[in-house]
C-alpha positions as CSV (number, residue, x, y, z in Angstrom):
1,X,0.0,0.0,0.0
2,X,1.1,3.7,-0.8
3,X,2.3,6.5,1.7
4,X,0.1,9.6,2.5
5,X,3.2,11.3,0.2
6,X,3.1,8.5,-2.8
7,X,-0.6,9.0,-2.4
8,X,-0.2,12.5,-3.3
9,X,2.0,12.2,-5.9
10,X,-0.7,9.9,-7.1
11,X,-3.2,12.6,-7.4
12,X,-1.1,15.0,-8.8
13,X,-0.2,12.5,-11.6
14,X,-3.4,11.5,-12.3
15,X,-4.8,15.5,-12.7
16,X,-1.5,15.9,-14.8
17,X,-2.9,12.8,-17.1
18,X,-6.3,13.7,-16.9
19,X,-4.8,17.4,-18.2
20,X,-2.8,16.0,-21.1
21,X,-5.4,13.7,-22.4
22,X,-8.0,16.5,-22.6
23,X,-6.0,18.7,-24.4
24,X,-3.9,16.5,-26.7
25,X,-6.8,13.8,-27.2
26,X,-4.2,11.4,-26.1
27,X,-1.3,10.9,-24.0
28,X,-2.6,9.8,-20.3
29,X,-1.1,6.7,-20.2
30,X,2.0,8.2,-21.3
31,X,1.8,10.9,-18.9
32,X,1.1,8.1,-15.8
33,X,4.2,6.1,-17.0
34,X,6.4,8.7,-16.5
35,X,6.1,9.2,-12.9
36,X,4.1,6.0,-11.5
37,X,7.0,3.0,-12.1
38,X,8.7,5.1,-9.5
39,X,7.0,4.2,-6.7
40,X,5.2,1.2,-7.8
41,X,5.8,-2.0,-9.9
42,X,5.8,-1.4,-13.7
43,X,2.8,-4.0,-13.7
44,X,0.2,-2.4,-11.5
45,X,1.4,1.1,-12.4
46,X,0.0,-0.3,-16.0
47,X,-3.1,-1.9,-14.6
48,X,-3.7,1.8,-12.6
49,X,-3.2,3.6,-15.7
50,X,-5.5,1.6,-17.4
51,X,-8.1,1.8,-15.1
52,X,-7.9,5.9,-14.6
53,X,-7.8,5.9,-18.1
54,X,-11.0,3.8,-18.9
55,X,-13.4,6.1,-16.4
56,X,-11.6,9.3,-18.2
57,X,-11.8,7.9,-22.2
58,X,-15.4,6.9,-21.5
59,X,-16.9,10.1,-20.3
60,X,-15.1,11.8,-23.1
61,X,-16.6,9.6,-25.5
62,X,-20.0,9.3,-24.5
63,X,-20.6,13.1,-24.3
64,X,-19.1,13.4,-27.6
65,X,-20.7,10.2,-28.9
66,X,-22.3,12.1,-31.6
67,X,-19.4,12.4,-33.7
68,X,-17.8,9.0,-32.8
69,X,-16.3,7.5,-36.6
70,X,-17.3,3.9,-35.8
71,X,-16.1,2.5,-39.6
72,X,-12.9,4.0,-39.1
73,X,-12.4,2.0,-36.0
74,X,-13.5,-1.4,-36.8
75,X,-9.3,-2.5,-38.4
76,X,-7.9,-0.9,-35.2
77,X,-10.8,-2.4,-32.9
78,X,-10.4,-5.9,-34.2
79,X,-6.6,-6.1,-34.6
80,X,-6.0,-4.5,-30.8
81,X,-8.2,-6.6,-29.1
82,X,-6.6,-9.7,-30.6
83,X,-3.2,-8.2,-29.5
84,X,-3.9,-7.1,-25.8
85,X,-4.5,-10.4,-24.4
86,X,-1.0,-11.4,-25.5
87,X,0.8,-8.5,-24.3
88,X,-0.8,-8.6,-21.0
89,X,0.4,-11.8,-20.8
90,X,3.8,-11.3,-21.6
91,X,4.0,-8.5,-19.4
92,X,3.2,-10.8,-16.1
93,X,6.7,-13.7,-17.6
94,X,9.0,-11.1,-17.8
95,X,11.3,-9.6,-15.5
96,X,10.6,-6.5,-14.0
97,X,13.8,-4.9,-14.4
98,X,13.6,-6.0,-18.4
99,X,10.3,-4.2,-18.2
100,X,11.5,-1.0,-17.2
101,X,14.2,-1.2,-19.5
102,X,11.1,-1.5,-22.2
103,X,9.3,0.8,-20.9
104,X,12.2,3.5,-21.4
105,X,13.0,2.5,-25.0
106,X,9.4,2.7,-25.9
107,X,9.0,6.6,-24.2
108,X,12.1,7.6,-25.6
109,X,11.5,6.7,-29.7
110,X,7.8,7.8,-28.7
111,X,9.1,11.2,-28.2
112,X,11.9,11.2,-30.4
113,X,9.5,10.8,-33.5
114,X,6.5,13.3,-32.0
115,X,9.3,15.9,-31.5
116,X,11.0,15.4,-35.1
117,X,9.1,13.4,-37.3
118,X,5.2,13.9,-36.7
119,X,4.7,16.6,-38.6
120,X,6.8,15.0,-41.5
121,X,5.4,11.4,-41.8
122,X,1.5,11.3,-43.4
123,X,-0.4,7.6,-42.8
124,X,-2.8,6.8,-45.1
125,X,-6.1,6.0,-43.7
126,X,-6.6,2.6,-45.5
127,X,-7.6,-0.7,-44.2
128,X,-4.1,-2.0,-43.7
129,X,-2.9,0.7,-42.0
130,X,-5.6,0.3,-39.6
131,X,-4.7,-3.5,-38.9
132,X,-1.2,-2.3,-38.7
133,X,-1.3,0.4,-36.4
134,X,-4.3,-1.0,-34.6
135,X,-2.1,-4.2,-33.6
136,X,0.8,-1.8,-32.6
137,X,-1.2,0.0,-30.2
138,X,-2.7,-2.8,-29.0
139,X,0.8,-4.3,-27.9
140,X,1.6,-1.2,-25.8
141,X,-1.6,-0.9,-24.3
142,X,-1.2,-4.6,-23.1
143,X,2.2,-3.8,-22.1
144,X,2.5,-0.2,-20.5
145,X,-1.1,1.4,-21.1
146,X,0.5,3.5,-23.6
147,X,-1.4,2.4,-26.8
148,X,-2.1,6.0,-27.8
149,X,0.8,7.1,-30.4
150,X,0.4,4.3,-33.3
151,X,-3.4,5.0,-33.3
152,X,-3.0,8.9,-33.0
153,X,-0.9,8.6,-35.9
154,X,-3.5,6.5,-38.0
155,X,-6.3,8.6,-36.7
156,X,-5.2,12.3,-37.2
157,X,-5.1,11.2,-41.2
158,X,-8.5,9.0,-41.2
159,X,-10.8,11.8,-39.6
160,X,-12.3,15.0,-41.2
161,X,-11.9,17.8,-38.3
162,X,-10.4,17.7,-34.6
163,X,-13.8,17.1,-33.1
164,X,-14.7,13.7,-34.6
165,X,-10.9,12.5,-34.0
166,X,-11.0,13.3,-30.2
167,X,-14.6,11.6,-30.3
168,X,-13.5,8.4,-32.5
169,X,-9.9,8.5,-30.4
170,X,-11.9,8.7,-27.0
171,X,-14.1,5.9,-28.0
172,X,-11.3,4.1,-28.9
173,X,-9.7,3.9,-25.6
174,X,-12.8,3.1,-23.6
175,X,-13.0,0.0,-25.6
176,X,-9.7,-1.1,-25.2
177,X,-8.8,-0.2,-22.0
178,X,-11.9,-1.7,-20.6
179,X,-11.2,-5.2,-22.8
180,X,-7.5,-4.8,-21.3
181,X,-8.6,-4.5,-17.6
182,X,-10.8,-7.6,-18.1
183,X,-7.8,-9.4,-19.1
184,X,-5.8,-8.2,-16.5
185,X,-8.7,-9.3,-14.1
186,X,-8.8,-12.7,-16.1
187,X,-5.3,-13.0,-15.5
188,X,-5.2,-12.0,-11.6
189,X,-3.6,-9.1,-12.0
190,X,-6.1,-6.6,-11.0
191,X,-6.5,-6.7,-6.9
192,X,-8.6,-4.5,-4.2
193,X,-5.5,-2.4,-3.7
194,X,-4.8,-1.6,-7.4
195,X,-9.2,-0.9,-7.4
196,X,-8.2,1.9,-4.6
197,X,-5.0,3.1,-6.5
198,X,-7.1,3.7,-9.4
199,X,-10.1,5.7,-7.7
200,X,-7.4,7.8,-6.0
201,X,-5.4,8.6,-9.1
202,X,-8.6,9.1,-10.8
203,X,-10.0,11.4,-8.6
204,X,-7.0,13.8,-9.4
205,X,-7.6,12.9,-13.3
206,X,-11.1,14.1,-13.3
207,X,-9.7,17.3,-12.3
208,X,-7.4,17.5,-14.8
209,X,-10.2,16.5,-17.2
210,X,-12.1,19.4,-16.6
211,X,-9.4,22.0,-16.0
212,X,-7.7,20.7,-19.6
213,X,-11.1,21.4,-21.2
214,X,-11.5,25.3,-20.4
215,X,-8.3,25.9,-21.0
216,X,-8.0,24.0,-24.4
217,X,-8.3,26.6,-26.5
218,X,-6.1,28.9,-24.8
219,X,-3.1,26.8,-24.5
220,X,0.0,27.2,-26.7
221,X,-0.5,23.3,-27.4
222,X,2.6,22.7,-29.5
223,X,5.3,24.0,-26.6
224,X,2.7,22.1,-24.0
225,X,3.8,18.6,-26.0
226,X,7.4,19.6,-26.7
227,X,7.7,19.7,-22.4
228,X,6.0,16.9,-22.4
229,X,8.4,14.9,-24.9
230,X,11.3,16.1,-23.6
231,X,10.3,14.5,-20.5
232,X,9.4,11.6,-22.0
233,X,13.1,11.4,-22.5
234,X,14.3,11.7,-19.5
235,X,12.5,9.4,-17.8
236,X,13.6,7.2,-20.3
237,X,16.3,7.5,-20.0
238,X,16.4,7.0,-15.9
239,X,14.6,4.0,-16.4
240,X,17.0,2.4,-18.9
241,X,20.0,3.3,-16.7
């Protein structure tokens, strides 16, 4: 069980996800990652993450369900949900200092190609790409929660306007992170004390929810994400060393 402080820092990770998921349309699993493996096992910092990130992804897409893109999801759906089980399951064999050592490769080519190469590299939205990406995302969401960059990438180029892609990205999310904490249930990874890590992490995220939405249009977004990157890297980093 967590400290009052490790509590607290709980909270104030979870409004700091809750934050960058409202204003990016992505990124709270990310966000948790960088900060929770610190003071708890990579595995139930995942299956936290998950679970904030399910209550967060479906209130954004149910009160945006009107301009969900439901045939743009069905080759990500189909393809992640295949993957998840099997990265959730990997996850539990392996080491958890190899884990770690994952987890930091993964954050730091995340960043390396949002900060460089985003802007640079166009996916088209075609039914290949969506297997593709779809079973990439999958993969980390099994893994580390952080499913959202392959499916950001496929999604930016598949939707018409910045509403229906946080909508259709939202909805996304819910689906899979709720499929993904059923697995992790199946597979007796999800426990009472990893409920309560969730409900206090979330409680900070819904904060961050709502503060991240009246300030979303205000918000230099682009140097918001480059802070974010670069501390992607970091961490990274730390955790590889």
């Amino acid at each position: 069980m967590l400290s009052v402080f490790e509590s607290v820092l709980l909270v104030l990770v979870g409004l700091g996800a809750g934050f960058v998921q409202r204003v990016s349309g992505f990124g709270l699993g990310i966000f948790a990652m960088l900060f929770m493996p610190y003071f708890m096992p990579s595995p139930v910092a995942a299956a936290v993450s998950c679970l904030i990130s399910c209550g967060t992804s479906l209130y954004n897409a149910v009160s945006n369900r009107k301009s969900i893109n439901f045939r743009t999801l069905i080759p990500l759906l189909s393809v992640s949900l295949v993957v998840i089980p099997i990265a959730v399951q990997f996850s539990t064999s392996v080491p958890e200092k190899l884990l770690k050592t994952l987890l930091g490769v993964v954050l730091i080519a995340l960043s390396i190609y949002f900060l460089f190469f985003s802007e640079r590299i166009h996916i088209k939205p075609t039914v290949l790409n969506g297997v593709i990406f779809g079973g990439l995302g999958g993969f980390l969401n099994g893994l580390f929660s952080t499913g959202g960059p392959p499916v950001v990438l496929y999604l930016v180029h598949a939707t018409p306007d910045k509403l229906v892609y946080f909508a259709t990205i939202q909805f996304y999310f819910a689906m899979t992170n709720i499929y993904s904490t059923a697995v992790r249930v199946a597979n007796g990874i999800i426990t009472w004390e990893i409920l309560l890590l969730a409900l206090i992490g979330f409680a900070g995220c819904a904060l961050g929810n709502v503060v991240g939405g009246k300030v979303f249009d205000k918000l230099d977004t682009r140097r918001f994400k480059q802070v974010i990157y670069w501390g992607m890297i970091v961490s990274g980093v730390l955790m590889i060393v």
